[in-house]
Structure formats: structure tokens, C-alpha cells
C-alpha positions as CSV (number, residue, x, y, z in Angstrom):
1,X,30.2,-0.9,77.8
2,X,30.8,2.1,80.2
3,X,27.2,3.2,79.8
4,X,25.8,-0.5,80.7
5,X,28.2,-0.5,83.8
6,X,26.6,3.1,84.9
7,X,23.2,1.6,84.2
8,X,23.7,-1.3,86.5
9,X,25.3,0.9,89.4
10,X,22.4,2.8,89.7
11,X,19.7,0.4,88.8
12,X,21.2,-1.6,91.7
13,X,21.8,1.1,94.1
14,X,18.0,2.3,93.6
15,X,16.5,-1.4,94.2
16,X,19.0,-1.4,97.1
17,X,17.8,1.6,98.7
18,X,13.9,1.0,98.3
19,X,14.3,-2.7,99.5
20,X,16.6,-2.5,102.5
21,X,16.1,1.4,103.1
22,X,20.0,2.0,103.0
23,X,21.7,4.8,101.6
24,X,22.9,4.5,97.7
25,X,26.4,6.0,98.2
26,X,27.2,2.9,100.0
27,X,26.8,1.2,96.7
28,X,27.5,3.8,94.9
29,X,30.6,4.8,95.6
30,X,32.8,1.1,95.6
31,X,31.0,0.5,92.2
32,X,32.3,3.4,90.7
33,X,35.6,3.1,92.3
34,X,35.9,-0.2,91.2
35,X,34.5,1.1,87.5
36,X,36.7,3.9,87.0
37,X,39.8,1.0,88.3
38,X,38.7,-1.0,85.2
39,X,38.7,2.1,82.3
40,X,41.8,3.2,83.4
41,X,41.3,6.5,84.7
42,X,43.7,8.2,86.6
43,X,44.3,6.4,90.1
44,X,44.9,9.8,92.2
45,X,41.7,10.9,91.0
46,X,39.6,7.9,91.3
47,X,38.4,8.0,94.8
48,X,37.6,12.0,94.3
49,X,35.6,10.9,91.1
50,X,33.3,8.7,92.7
51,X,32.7,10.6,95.8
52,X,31.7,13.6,93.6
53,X,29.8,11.4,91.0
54,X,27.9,9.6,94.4
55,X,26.9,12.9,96.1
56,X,25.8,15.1,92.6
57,X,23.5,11.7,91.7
58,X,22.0,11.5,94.9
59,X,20.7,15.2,94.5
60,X,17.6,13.7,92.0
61,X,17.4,9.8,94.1
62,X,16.6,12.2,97.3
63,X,13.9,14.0,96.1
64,X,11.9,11.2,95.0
65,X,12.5,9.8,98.5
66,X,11.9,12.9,100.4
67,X,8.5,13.3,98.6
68,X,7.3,9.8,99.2
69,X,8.3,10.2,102.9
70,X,6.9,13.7,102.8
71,X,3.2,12.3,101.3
72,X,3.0,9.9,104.5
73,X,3.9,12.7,107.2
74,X,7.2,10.6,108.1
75,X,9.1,14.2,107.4
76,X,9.6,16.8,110.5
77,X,10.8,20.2,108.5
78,X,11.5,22.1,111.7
79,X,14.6,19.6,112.0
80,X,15.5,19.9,108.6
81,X,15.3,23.6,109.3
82,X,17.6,23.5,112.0
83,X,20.0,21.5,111.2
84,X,20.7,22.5,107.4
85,X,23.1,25.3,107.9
86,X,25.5,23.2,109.6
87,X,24.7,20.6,107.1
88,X,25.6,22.5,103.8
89,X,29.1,24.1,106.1
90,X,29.9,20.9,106.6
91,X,30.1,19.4,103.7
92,X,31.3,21.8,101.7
93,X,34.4,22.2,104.0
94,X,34.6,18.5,103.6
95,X,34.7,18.6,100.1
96,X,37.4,21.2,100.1
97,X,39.5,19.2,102.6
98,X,39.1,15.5,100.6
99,X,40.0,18.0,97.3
100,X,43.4,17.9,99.3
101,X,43.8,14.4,100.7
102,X,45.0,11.6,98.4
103,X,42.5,9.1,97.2
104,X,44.8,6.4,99.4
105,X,43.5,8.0,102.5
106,X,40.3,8.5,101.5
107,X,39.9,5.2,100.0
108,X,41.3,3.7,103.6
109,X,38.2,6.4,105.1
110,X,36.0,4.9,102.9
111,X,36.6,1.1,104.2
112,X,36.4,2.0,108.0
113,X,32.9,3.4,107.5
114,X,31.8,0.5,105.3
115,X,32.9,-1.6,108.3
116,X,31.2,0.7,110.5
117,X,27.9,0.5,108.5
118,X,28.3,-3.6,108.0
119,X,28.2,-4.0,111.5
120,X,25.9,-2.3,113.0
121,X,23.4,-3.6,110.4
122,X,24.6,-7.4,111.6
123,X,24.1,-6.4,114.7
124,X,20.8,-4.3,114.5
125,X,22.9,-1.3,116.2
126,X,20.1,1.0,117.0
127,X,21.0,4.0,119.9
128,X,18.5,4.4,122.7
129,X,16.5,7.0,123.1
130,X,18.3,9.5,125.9
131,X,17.8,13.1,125.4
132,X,15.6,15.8,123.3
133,X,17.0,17.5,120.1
134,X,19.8,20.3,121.1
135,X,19.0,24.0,120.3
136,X,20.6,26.5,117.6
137,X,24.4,25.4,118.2
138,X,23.9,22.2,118.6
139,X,21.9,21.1,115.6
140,X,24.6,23.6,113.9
141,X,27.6,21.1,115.5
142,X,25.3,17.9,115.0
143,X,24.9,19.4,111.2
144,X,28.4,20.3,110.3
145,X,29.9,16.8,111.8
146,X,27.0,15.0,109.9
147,X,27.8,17.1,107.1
148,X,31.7,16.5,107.1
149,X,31.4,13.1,107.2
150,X,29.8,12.7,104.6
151,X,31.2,14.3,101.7
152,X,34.3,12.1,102.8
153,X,32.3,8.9,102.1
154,X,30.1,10.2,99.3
155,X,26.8,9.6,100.8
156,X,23.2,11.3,102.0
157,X,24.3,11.0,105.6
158,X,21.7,9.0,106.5
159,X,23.8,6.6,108.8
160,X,24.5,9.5,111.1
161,X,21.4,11.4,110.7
162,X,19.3,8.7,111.4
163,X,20.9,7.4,114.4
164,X,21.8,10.9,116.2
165,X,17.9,11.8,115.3
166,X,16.5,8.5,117.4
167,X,19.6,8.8,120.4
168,X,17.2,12.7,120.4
169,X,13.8,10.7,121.1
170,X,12.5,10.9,117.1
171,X,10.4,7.9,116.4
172,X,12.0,5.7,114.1
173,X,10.2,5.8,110.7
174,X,10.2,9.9,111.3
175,X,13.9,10.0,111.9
176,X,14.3,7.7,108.2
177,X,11.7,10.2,106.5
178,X,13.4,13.5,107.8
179,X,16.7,12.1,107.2
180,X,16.0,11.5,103.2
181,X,15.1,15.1,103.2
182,X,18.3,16.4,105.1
183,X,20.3,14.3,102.1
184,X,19.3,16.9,99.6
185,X,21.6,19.7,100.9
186,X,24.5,17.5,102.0
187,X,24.5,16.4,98.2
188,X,23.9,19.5,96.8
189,X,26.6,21.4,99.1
190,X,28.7,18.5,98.8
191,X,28.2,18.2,94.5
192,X,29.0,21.6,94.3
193,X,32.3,21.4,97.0
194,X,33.5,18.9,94.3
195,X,33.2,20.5,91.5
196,X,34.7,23.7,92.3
197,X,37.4,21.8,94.2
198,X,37.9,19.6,91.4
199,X,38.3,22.5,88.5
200,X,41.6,23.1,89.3
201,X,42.8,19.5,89.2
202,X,45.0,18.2,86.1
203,X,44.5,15.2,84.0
204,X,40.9,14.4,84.8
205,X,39.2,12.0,82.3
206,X,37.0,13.0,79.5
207,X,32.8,14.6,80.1
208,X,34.1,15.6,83.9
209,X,33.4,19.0,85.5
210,X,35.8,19.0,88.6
211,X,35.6,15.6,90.7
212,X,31.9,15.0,89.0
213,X,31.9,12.2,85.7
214,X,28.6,13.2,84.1
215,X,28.4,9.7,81.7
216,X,28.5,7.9,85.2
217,X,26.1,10.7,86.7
218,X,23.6,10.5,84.7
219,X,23.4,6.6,84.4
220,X,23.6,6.2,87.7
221,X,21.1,8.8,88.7
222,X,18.8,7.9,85.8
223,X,18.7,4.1,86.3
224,X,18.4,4.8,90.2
225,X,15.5,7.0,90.0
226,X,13.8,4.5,88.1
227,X,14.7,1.7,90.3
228,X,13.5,2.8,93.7
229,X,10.2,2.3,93.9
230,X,10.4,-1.8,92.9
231,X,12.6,-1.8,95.7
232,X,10.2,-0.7,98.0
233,X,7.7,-3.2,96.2
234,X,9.6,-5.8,96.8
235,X,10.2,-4.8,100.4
236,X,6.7,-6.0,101.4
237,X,7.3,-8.8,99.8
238,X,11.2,-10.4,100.9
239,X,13.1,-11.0,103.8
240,X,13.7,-7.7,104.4
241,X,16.0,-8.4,107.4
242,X,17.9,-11.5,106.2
243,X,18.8,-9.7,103.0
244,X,20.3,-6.7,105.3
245,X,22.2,-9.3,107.2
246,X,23.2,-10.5,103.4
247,X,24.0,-7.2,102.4
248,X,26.1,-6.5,105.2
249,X,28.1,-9.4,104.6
250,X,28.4,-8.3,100.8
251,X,29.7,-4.6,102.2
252,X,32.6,-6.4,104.4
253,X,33.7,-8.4,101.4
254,X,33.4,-5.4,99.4
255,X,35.6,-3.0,102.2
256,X,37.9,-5.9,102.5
257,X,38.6,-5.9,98.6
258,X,39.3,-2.2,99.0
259,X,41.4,-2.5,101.6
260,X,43.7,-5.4,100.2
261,X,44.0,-2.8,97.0
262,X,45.8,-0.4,99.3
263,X,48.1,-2.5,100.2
């Protein structure tokens, strides 16, 4: 039964990413929260867990997607370039300072940003074009802040990188294509922040190296892998912008739900 509920987090978090282009920690991450709820494992390690577990699977779901953004140009390496070393400090540091918050807080993190995301897809949020891309320190500040963020909510970053790549004059469907390449060293950095931070911690459930649970790793990577490209099939073919609106609405419910469990 754990295995078919690993399947069906990532076989819906890849058809989620290829149809609505949104990043699978945002589906990732509640899943397993609310899986690892369910089986019992310890609640001061839950949150860690699926952080961790989100960040080391998107390591193989990015590479597929940077390629097939790579194949149509959509990928500008100078940026990635740039702005990885702030990337991979960032995250790791943000690994190491989640490894010492409690999974309240971070739970409580995790729902402002779901909010954050929901509405500016309702919306259609999109910053204006205002200024060129910043040199050395600032692609090292934009990096590290990107980075940071990230490893506390478990994802690729693409909800920053994307918009602080387009406020910098980056055509749209570049900034989408560079930004699934830039997701390979946040979750690589931020993998391995977790699973060193994570060694030291007592009580962790069974198969887990540090804050990483490799039965839920490798079903949700595997199944998610797998599942990508039929969402970008079907994306030609649906609604694509009525179904974000839905899927918003699904990732309020969902923050809401998480929130009312704090309390």
C-alpha cells in the first residue's frame, strides 16, 4: 500500500508538471506530508522528510525537462552559469537551517507559499519587464535568496526563478526553459543539505538516509519521470488555463488543510 501511494504522488505530480508547467514540489511535498501523517512516522520529522524526499526526486524529473527545453533552444546557459553558485550556497544553508527548525514552522512556511503560489496563478501574476539581468553579486544574491527559499519549501525554485528572470527582460518561454535547468542544482545542493543534516537525527523511519525516504524517492521519481511527457500531450489538448485556475483552487484547499492541522 505505501508503494501504490508513492506511485500515485509522482505519477500525478509528473502529469501535473507537463500539463500546467508547474513545479512538482508543489505536489509533492503536501502528498507526502500527508502520506507519511497516515503511516505513522514520526511527526517532528515529517515535514523534513518530505522536503528532502521532494528535492532528491526532483534531481532525475529536471533533467528530462531541462533536455526537452534545451532541444528547442528555450535554455540560456550563461544565466545558469551565473547564477548557480549562489544557487547551490543557498540551498544548502537552507537545508542546514530547516535541519534546525521544527516541522511546525516549517509546515506553517510551507502554507504561506502555497498561498502565495495559488494566487498569483488565479490572478495570472506575471512581473513586468523593468531592468536587465544584475552582474556577478547580484545573480550571486538573486541565487542564494532563490536558493534559500527553496530548500524550505522543497521545490525546483521555479516560482522565483521564473518570475525574477522575466522582472530582468527574459522572454517568457526562455525564462521557463532556463529555470528547469537551474532546478538541477538547487535539488542536488538541497538533496544533499538534507541528507547530511538529517544523519544525525534520531528515530527516523525505516530505508531513510538523513531527511531523504528512498521507498517514497524512488516511486515518486520513477512514476514522475514517466508521467511528464503525457502531461505535456495533454497540454495541447485541455484547458490549459481553466485547469491552472482549478489547480489553484485545489492548492488553497490543500494549504488550508495544512494549516487547520497546526492548529
Amino acid at each position: 500500500m505505501e508503494w501504490l501511494v508513492y506511485l500515485g504522488v509522482g505519477a500525478g505530480a509528473g502529469i501535473l508538471a507537463g500539463l500546467l508547467g508547474v513545479g512538482g514540489g508543489v505536489v509533492i511535498v503536501p502528498a507526502l506530508v500527508f502520506a507519511f501523517t497516515g503511516l505513522g512516522y514520526p511527526p517532528e520529522h515529517i515535514m523534513h522528510l518530505a522536503l528532502g524526499t521532494s528535492l532528491a526526486s526532483i534531481m532525475f524529473t529536471s533533467i528530462s525537462s531541462f533536455r526537452a527545453h534545451h532541444k528547442r533552444g528555450a535554455v540560456l546557459w550563461s544565466v545558469v552559469k551565473a547564477i548557480t553558485p549562489g544557487i547551490i550556497v543557498g540551498t544548502y544553508a537552507g537545508s542546514y537551517v530547516a535541519s534546525m527548525l521544527s516541522t511546525g514552522f516549517l509546515k506553517g512556511f510551507f502554507v504561506a507559499f502555497l498561498y502565495w503560489v495559488s494566487i498569483q496563478m488565479l490572478l495570472n501574476i506575471k512581473p513586468k519587464p523593468k531592468r536587465a539581468l544584475p552582474g556577478t553579486p547580484g545573480m550571486f544574491a538573486a541565487g542564494s535568496t532563490i536558493g534559500v527559499v527553496s530548500s524550505l519549501v522543497g521545490i525546483g525554485g521555479g516560482s522565483l526563478s521564473v518570475p525574477f528572470m522575466t522582472l530582468c527582460n527574459i522572454p517568457m518561454h526562455t525564462a521557463v526553459g532556463t529555470s528547469a535547468a537551474i532546478g538541477f542544482p538547487i535539488a542536488v545542493a538541497g538533496a544533499v543539505g538534507y541528507l547530511v543534516n538529517g544523519l544525525s537525527a534520531q528515530g527516523l523511519p525505516p530505508m531513510s538516509i538523513g531527511y531523504i525516504s528512498l521507498p517514497a524517492l524512488i516511486g515518486v521519481a520513477g512514476m514522475s519521470v514517466l508521467t511528464a511527457p503525457l502531461g505535456a500531450k495533454l497540454a495541447h489538448a485541455l484547458p490549459v488555463d481553466k485547469l491552472k485556475k482549478i489547480f489553484a483552487l485545489l492548492l488553497i484547499i490543500t494549504a488550508t488543510r495544512m494549516l487547520v492541522s497546526l492548529l
